[in-house]
C-alpha positions in Angstrom: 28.1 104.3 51.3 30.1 101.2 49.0 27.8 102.0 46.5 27.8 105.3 46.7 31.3 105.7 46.4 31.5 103.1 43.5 29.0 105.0 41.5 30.8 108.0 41.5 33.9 106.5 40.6 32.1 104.5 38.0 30.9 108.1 36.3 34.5 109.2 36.9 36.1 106.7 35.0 33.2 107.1 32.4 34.5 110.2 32.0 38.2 109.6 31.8 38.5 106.1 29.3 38.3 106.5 25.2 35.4 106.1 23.5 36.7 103.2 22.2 36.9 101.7 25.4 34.1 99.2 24.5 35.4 96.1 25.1 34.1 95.8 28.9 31.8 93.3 29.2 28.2 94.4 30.0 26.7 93.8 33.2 24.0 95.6 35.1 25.8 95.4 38.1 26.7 99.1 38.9 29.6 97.8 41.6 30.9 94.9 39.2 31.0 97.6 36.1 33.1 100.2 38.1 35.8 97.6 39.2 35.6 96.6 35.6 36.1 100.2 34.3 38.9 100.9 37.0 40.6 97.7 35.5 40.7 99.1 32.2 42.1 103.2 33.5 44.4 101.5 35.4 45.8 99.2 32.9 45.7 102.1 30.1 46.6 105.5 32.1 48.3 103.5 35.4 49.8 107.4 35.8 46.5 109.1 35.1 45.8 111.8 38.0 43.0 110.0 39.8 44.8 106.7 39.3 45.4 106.5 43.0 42.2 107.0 44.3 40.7 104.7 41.6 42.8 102.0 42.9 42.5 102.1 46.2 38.7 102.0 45.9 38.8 99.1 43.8 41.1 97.5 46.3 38.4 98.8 49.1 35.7 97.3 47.7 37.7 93.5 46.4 37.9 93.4 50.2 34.7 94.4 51.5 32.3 92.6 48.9 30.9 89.4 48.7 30.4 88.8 45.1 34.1 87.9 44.6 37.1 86.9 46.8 40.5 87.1 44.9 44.1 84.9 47.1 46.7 87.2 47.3 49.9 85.1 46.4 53.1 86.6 47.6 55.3 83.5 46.2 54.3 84.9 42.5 55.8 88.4 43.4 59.0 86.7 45.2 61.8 88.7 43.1 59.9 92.0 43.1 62.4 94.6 44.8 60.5 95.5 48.3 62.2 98.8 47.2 60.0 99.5 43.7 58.4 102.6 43.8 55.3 100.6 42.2 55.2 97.4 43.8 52.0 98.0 45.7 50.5 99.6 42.3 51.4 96.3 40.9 49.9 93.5 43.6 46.7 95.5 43.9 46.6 95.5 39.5 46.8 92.4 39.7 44.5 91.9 42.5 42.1 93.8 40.4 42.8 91.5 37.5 42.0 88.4 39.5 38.7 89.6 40.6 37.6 90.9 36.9 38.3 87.7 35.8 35.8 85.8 38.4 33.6 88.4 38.2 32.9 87.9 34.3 34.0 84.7 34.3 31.7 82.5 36.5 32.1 79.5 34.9 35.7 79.5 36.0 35.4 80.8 39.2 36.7 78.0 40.5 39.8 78.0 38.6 42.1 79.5 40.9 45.2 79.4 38.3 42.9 80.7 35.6 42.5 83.8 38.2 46.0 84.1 39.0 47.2 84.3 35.6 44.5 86.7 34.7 45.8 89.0 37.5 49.3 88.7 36.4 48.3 89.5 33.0 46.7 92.6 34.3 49.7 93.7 36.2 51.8 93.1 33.1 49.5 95.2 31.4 49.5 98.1 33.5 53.7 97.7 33.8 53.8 98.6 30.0 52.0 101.1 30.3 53.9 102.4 33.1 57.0 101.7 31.2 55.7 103.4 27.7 54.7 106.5 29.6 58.2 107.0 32.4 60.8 104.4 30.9 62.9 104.7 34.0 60.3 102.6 36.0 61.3 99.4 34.3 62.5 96.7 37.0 64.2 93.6 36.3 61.4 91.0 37.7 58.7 92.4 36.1 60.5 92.6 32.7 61.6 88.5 33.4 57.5 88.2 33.8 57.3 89.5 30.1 60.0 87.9 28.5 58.0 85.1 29.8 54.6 85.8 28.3 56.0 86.6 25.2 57.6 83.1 25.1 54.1 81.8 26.5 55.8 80.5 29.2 53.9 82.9 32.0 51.4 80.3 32.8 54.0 77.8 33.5 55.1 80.3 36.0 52.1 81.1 37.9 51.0 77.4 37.8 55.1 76.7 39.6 54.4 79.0 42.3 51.1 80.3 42.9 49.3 79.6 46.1 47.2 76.8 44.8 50.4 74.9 44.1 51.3 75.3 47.7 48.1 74.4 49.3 47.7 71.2 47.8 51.3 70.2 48.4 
């Protein structure tokens, strides 16, 4: 049934990204390549009219699978208004982001800051696109997350309060 669902959604978002849209990286994992493809819709077309069910079964399957496991870290998300119309379309981006980077990444699966940054970046990502596309979604946090990667300070900031920090202290 996972699969199933996954497959489709991986010929849906086929459908839906640009043909230029090459820069996945290539695995012959059917599963891995549809959260890899819902990555890249969601960070280009956050708005996009299947957006919503796209994300939620990426989110579906980060938590049922066993070929990645992705630490949620609230701390990193402290300032973002519980009342943002997009905050959950912002954790689970980033949630996404955490587990594409593991996934393609197995080298560094271990590197829990490595992740968290990666999913941050992808949250960022989709943000500007959300921004670009309806300019009044722009929220103060989130635009103090990209002052701070444009000053290449972001990593500073996940590595200050992400969850590794706090289970090692």
């Amino acid at each position: 049934m996972k699969l199933t669902i996954l497959a489709a959604a991986s010929l849906l978002l086929a459908s839906l990204l640009p043909p230029t849209s090459n820069a996945l990286p290539q695995t012959t994992d059917t599963e891995i390549q549809a959260l890899l493809m819902a990555q890249t819709l969601l960070e280009e077309k956050p708005f996009d009219a299947k957006a919503r069910d796209v994300r939620a079964a990426a989110m579906r399957w980060i938590i049922d699978t066993d070929k990645v496991s992705v630490t949620i870290c609230g701390n990193l998300f402290d300032d973002l208004d519980d009342n943002y119309v997009h905050a959950s379309d912002i954790v689970v981006q980033y949630a996404i982001g955490m587990a594409a980077f593991k996934l393609t990444k197995p080298a560094r699966v271990a590197d829990e800051s490595a992740a968290q940054l990666a999913g941050i970046e992808s949250a960022l990502t989709s943000y500007r696109a959300m921004v670009k596309e309806r300019p009044g979604v722009k929220t103060t946090f989130l635009e103090s997350l990209l002052a701070k990667q444009a000053a290449g300070e972001l990593a500073d900031f996940v590595k200050k309060n992400n969850c590794v920090k706090l289970e090692t202290a």
